[in-house]
C-alpha positions in Angstrom: 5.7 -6.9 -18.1 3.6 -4.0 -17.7 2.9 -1.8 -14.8 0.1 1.1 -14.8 0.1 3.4 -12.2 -3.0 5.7 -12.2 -2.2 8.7 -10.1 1.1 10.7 -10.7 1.3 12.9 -7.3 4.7 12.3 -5.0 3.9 8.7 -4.6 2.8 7.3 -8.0 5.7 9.2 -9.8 7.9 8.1 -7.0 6.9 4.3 -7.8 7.1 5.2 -11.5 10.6 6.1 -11.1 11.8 3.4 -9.2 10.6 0.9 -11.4 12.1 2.6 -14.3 15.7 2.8 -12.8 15.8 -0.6 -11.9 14.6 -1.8 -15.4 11.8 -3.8 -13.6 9.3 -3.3 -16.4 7.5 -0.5 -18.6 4.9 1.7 -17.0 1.8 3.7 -17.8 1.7 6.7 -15.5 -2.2 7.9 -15.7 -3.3 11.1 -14.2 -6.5 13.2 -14.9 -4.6 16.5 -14.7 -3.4 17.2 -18.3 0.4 17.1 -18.6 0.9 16.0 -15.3 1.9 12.7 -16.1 3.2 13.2 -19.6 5.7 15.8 -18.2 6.5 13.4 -15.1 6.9 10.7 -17.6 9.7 12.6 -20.1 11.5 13.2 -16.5 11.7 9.9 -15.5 12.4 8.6 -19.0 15.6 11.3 -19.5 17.2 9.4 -16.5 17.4 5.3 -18.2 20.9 6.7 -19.6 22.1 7.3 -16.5 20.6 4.7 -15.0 21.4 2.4 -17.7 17.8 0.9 -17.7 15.8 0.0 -21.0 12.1 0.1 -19.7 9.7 2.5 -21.3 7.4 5.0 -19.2 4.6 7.1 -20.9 2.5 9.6 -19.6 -1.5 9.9 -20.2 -4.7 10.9 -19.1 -6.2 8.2 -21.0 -7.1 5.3 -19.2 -7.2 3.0 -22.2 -3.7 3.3 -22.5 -3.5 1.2 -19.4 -5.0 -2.0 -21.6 -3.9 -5.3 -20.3 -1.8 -4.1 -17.5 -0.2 -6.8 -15.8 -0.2 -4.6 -12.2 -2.2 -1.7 -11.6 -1.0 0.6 -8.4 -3.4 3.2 -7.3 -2.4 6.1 -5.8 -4.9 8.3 -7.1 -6.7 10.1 -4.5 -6.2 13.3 -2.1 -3.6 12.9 -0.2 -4.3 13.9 4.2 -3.7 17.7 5.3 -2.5 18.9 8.7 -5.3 17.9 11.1 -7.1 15.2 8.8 -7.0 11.4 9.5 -7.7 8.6 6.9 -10.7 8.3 7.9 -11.4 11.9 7.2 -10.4 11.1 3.5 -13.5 8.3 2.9 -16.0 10.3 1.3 -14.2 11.8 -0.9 -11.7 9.4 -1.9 -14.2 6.4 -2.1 -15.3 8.1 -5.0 -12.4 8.7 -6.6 -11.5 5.1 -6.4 -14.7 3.5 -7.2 -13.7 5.3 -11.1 -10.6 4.1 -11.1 -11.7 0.6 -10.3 -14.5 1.2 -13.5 -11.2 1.5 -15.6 -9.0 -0.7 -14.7 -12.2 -3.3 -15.2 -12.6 -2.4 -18.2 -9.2 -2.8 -19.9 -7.3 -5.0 -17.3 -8.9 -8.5 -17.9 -6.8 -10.0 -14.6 -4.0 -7.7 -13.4 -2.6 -7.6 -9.8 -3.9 -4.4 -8.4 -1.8 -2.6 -5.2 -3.9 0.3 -3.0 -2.1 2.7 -1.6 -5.2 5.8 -1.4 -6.3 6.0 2.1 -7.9 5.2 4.1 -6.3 2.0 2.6 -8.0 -0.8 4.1 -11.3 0.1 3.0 -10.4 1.3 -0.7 -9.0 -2.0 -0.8 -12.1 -3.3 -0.4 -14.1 -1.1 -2.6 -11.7 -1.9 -5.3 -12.6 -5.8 -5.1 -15.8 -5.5 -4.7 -16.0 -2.9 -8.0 -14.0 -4.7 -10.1 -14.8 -8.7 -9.1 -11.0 -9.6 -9.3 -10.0 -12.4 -7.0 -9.1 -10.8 -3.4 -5.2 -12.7 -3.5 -5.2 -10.1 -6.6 -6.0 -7.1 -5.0 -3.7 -6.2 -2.2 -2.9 -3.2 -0.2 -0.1 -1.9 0.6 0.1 -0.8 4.3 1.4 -3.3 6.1 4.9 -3.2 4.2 5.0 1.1 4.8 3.8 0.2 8.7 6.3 -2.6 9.3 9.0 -0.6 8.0 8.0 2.7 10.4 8.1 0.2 13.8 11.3 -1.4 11.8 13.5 2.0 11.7 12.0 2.9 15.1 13.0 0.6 16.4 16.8 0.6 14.9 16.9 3.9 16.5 17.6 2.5 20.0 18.6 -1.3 18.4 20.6 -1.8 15.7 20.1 -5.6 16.7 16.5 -5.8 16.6 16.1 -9.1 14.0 13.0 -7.5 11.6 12.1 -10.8 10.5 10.2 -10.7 14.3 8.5 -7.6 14.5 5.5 -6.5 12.7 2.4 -4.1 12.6 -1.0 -5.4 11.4 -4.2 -4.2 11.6 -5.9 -0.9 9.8 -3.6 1.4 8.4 -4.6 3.7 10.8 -4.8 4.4 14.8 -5.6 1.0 15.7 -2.8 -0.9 14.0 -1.9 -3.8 16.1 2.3 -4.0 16.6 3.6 -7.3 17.2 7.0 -8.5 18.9 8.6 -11.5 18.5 12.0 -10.8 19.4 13.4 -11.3 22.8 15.9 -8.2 23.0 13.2 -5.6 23.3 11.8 -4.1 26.6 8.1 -3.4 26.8 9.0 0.1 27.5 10.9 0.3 24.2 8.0 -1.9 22.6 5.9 0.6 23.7 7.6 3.4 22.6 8.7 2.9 19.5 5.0 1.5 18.1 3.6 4.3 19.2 5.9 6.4 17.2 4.9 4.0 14.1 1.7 4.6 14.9 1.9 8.6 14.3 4.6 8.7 11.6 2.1 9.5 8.9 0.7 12.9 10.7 4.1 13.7 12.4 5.2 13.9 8.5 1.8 15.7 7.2 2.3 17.9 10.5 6.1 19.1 9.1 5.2 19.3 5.3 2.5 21.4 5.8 0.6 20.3 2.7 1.4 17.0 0.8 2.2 13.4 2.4 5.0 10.7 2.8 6.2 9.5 -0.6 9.8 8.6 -0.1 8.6 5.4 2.0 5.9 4.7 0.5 7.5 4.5 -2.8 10.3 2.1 -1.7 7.0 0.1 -0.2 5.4 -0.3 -3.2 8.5 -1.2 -5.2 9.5 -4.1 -2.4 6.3 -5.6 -3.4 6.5 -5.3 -6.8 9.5 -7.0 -7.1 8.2 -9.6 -5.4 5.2 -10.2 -7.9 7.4 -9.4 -11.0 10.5 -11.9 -10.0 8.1 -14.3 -8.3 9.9 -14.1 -4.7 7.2 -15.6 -2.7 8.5 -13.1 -0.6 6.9 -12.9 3.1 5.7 -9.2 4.4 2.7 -7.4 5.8 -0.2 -6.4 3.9 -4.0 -5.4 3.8 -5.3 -8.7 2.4 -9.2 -9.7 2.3 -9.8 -12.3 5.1 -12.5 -15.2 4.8 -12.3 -16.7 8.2 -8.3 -15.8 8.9 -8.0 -14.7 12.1 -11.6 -14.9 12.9 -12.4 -12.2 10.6 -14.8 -12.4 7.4 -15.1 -10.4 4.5 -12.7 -7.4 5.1 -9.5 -6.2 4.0 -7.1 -5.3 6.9 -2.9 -5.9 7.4 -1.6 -9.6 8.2 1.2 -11.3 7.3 1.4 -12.9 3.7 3.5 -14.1 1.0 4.0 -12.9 -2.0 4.6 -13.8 -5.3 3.4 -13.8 -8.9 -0.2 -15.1 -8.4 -0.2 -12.0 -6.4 -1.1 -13.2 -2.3 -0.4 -17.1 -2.0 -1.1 -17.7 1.4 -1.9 -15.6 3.8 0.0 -16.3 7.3 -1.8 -16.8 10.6 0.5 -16.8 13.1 -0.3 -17.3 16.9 -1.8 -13.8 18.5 -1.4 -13.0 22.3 -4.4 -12.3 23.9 -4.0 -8.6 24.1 -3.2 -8.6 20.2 -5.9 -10.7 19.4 -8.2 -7.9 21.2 -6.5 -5.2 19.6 -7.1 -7.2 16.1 -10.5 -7.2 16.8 -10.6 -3.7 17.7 -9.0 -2.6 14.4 -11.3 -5.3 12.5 -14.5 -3.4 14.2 -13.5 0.3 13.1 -12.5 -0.9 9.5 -15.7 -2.3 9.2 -17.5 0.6 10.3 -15.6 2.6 7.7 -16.8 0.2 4.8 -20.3 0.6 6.0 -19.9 4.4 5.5 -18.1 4.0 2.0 -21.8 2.1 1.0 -23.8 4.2 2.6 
């Protein structure tokens, strides 16, 4: 098993190293910057002793050495500054990704691909439309990061709160849609604690001062790759293109799904209240106004 991961900033060489010390399979870290990921890529690899882990990691700024990738995770991209939402990131990102997708075309025949460049719901899209690969094969990684924000929130105030019945859907972004089923949580809680969810990401940027969340979104990344690599058919949230699901039609955005080698299987749709069903939409109609700027 092979896993390229084309960008080796916090979160790439995060994801690289987490695959590497759990032995899950051999990676390609790619990044433009010369000696970026080479140098990351000796660091990580110095650790298997330790470790006691027998996958191989390289470092390159050649994308061919990606060729027939079995995943490809995409990080690549600028990450937001103090001040900057996703959305601020589309121009200049879209491009950035609409490369990458080029290459991974062109030497991937069918991998899985995970997005994790914001503003995610959208790259996801531009990478399945650039590339042509099935949508249950390109799949973005929000919803599993979101979740697990509302999750720890949560666990602040509740170490009971079951997880299995809590979840955020919707954009990665200011209109993701948080959704209780769990009877031991007050609305004032509810309310609370999604909210904090909601602006995690900037509270982080905010304190960092340059550079984003990696630590999280690492550990997000890896859950799902497990998942594809030991065929878990594993249920969690994720940005996954919709043809009718929920209402919706031709756009990526975060619903339940599950998991497994294929890449998406199935994608859940569980029963909305009316008030999340509205706030679905509402997240639906600004993602797709984002996608029509990525075009323009």
């Amino acid at each position: 098993m092979k896993i390229a991961i084309i960008g080796a900033g916090n979160v790439g060489a995060m994801v690289a190293s987490r695959a590497i010390d759990a032995g899950l399979a051999d990676v390609i870290l790619v990044d433009v910057v010369p000696g970026t990921a080479k140098g990351k890529a000796l660091d990580i690899a110095d650790a298997r002793p330790v470790v006691n882990s027998k996958s191989r990691i390289t470092g390159t700024e050649d994308f061919k050495d990606i060729k027939d990738s079995d995943i490809v995770v995409i990080t690549a991209g600028l990450a937001r500054k103090p001040g900057m939402s996703r959305e601020d990131l589309l121009k200049k990102n879209a491009g950035i990704i609409k490369e990458v997708a080029v290459q991974v075309k062109k030497y991937c025949l069918s991998p899985i691909v995970i997005i994790v460049t914001n503003p995610l719901d959208v790259m996801s899209y531009l990478v399945m439309k650039a590339t042509g690969f099935s949508p249950s094969k390109v799949i973005g990684m929000a919803g599993v990061l979101d979740t697990a924000r509302f999750i720890n929130a949560l666990w602040e105030r509740n170490q009971d709160v079951d997880r299995d019945k809590v979840l955020m859907m919707g954009s990665h972004g200011d209109t993701m849609v948080p959704v209780n089923r769990s009877e031991n949580i007050s609305p004032e809680v509810f309310s609370e604690t999604s909210q904090l969810a909601r602006n995690r990401g900037a509270e982080i940027v905010k304190h960092l001062g340059t550079g984003s969340a990696y630590f999280a979104p690492s550990a997000s990344v890896f859950f799902m790759l497990k998942a594809i690599i030991k065929n878990e058919n594993k249920t969690l949230c994720a940005s996954a293109y919709l043809n009718g699901q929920y209402g919706e039609k031709d756009i990526y955005i975060g619903v339940p799904v599950i998991l497994n080698s294929s890449g998406i299987k199935e994608i859940i749709e569980i029963a909305l209240t009316p008030e999340e069903k509205t706030r679905f939409q509402e997240s639906a109609h600004q993602i797709r106004e984002t996608i029509t700027q990525a075009f323009q």
